[in-house]
C-alpha positions as CSV (number, residue, x, y, z in Angstrom):
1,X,17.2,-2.7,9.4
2,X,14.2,-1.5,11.2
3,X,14.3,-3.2,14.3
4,X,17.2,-1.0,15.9
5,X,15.0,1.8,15.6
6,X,12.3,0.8,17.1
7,X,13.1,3.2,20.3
8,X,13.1,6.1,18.3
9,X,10.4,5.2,16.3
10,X,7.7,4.6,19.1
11,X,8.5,8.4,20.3
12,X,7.1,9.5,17.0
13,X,3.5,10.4,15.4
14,X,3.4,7.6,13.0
15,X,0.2,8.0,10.3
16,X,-0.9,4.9,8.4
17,X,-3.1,6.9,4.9
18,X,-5.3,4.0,4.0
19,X,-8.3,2.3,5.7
20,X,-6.9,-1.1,4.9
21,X,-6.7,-3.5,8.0
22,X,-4.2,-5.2,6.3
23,X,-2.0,-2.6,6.2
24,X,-2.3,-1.6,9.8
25,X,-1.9,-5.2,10.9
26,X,1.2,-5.6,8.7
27,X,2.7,-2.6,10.0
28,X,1.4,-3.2,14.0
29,X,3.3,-6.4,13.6
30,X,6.4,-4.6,12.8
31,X,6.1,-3.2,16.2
32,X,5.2,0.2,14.9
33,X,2.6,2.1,16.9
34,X,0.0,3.4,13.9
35,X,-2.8,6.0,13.6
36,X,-5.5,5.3,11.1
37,X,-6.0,8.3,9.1
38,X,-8.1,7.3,5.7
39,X,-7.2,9.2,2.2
40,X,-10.4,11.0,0.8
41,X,-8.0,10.9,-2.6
42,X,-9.9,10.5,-4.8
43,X,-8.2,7.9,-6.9
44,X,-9.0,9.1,-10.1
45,X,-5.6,9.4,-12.1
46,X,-5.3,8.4,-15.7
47,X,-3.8,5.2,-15.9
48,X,-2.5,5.7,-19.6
49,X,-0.4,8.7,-18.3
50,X,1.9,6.4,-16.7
51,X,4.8,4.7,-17.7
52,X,4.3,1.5,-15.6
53,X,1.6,-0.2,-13.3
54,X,4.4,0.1,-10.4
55,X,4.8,3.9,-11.0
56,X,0.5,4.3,-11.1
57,X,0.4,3.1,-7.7
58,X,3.5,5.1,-6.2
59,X,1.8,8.6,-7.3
60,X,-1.7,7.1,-6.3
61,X,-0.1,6.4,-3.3
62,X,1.7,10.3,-2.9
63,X,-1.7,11.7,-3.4
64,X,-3.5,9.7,-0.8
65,X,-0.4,10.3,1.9
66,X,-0.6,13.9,0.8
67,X,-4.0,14.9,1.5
68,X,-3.7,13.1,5.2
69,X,-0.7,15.3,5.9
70,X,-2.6,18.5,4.7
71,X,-5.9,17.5,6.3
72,X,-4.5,15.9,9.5
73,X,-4.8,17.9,12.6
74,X,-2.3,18.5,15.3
75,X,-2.7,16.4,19.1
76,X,-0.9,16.3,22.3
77,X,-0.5,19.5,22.9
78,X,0.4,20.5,18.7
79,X,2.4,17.5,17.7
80,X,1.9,16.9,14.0
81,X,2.7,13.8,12.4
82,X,6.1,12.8,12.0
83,X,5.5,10.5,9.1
84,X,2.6,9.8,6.9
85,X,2.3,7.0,5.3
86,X,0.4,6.3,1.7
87,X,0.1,2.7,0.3
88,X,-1.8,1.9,-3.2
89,X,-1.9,-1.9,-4.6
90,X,-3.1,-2.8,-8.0
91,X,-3.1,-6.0,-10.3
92,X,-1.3,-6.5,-13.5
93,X,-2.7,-8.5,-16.7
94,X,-1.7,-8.4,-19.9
95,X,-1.0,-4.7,-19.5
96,X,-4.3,-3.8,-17.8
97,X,-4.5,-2.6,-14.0
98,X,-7.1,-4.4,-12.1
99,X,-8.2,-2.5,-8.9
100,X,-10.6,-3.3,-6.6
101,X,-13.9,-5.1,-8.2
102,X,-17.0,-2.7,-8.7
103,X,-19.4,-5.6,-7.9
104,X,-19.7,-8.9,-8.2
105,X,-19.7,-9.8,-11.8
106,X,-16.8,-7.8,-12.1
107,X,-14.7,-9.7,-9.4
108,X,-16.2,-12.9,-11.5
109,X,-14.7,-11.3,-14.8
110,X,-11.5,-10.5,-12.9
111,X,-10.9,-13.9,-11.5
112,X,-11.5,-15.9,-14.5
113,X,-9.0,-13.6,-16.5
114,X,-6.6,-14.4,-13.8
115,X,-7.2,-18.4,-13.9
116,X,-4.6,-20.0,-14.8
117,X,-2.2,-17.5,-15.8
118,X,0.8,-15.5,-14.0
119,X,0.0,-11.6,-13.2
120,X,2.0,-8.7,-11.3
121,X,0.9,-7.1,-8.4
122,X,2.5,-3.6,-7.6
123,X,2.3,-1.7,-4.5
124,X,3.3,1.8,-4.0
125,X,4.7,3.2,-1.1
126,X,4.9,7.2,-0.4
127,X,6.6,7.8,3.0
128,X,6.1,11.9,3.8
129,X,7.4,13.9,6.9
130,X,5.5,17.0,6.7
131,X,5.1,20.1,7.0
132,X,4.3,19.9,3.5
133,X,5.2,23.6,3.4
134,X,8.7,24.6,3.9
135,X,9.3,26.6,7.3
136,X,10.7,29.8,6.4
137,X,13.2,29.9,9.2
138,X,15.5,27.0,7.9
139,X,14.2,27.0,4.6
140,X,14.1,23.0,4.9
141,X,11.8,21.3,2.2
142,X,9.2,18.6,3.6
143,X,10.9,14.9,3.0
144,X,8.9,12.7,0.3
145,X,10.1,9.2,-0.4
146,X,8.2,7.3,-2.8
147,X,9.1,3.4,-4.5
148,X,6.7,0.8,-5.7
149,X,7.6,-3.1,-5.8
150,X,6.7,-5.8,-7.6
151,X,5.2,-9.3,-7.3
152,X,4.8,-12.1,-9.7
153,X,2.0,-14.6,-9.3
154,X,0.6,-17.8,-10.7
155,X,-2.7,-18.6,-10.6
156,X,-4.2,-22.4,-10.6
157,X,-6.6,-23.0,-13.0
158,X,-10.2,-22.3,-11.3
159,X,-13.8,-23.8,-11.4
160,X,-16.3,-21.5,-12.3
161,X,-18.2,-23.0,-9.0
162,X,-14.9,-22.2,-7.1
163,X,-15.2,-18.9,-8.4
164,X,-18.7,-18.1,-7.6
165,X,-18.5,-19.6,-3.9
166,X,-15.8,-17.4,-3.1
167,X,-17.3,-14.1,-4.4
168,X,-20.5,-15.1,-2.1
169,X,-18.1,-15.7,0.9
170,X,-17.0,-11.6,0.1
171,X,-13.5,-11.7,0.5
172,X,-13.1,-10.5,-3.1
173,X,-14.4,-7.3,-2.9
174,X,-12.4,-5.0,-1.0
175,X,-9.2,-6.3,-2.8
176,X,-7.2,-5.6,-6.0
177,X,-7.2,-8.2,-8.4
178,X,-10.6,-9.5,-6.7
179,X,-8.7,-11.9,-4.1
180,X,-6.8,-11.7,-0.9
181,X,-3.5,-14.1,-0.6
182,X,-3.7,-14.0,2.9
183,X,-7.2,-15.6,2.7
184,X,-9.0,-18.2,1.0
185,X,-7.9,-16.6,-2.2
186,X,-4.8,-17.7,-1.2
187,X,-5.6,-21.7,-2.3
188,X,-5.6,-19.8,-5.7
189,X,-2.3,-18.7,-6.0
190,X,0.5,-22.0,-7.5
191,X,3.8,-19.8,-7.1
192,X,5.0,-16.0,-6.1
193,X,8.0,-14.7,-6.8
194,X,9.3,-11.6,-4.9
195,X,7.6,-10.4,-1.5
196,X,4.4,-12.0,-0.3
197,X,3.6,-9.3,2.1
198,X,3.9,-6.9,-1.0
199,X,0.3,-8.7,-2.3
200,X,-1.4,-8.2,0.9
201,X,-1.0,-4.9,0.6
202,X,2.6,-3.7,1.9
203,X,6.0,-4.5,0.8
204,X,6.9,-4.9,4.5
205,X,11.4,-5.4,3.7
206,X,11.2,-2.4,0.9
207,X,9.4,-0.3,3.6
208,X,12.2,-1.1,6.3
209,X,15.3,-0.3,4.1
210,X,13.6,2.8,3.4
211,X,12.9,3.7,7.3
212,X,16.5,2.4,7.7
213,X,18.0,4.9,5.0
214,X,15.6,7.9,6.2
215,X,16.8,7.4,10.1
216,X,20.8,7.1,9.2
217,X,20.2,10.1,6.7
218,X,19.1,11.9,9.8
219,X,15.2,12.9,8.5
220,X,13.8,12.1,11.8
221,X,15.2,14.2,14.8
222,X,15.9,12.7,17.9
């Protein structure tokens, strides 16, 4: 899986595309030595273009590990990154995508739509070894990898009162959907099915095959 490769692994520039603590803590805890590199993406894709929430927030998450790896500069000595990586979560309803609250009677709106009722969270995962331009001497195109996964939750029924205490705690507002699992939103949420680390933020098992599958197909040199 991933463990195995963990030698390997620590020998490379590994970039993390997202500001998300979350993200760099799950991926820290996978024994993964990260750099934080925020997207300035602008996140601004038409939702309606899309054929699926899941495929939204893969090319959301191609952009944003795209501008890193053109932006990025070079350290010790002219080592570029080895592997950027882009994440982008969003929150399913009914067929709309609920991103991260503008303010707080949004998060409010959000939360009471999700009361009581099952939703899909989808994360989307881009995984790119630049360059991004090919080197004319082997001709060798840069590696792009990109999957989303999906989550189905159930939501309790909640109090309005519940609802308001927990937007003035602000845990709501940096989060899709307007709630963190992982947190006191968490006392929310009845039943998942699929990966629980996919609605923090990062589908932590998905990511590993794909690492596995990238090592054995020999996209990271030695």
């Amino acid at each position: 899986m991933l463990i195995q490769h963990l030698p390997l692994l620590s020998s490379k520039r590994l970039v993390l595309a997202s500001g998300s603590p979350r993200r760099a803590q799950l991926l820290r805890g996978l024994g993964l030595k990260i750099e934080i590199v925020p997207s300035t993406f602008a996140e601004n894709l038409q939702k309606s273009t899309f054929s699926s929430p899941g495929e939204y927030a893969a090319e959301t998450a191609l952009c944003k590990a795209i501008d890193v790896a053109r932006h990025i500069l070079p350290v010790d000595g002219g080592k570029r990154p080895d592997l950027v990586i882009g994440a982008d979560t969003v929150v399913e309803l009914n067929g709309n995508i609920l991103e991260k609250p503008q303010d707080e009677k949004d998060a409010f709106n959000m939360l009471s739509s999700l009361s009581g009722c099952q939703h899909k969270v989808y994360t989307g995962v881009s995984l790119v070894l630049p360059p991004l331009i090919p080197d004319p001497k082997v001709r060798d195109p840069p590696v792009v990898r990109t999957f989303w996964e999906e989550t189905k939750v159930e939501f309790a029924n909640i109090e309005d009162v519940a609802i308001e205490a927990y937007i003035n705690s602000g845990e709501p507002m940096d989060k899709a959907g307007a709630y963190g699992i992982q947190g006191i939103g968490g006392t929310f949420v009845k039943a998942i099915v699929g990966c629980f680390f996919n609605v923090m933020g990062f589908p932590v098992h998905r990511f590993a095959v794909e690492i596995d599958q990238l090592i054995k197909a020999g996209a990271f040199a030695e």
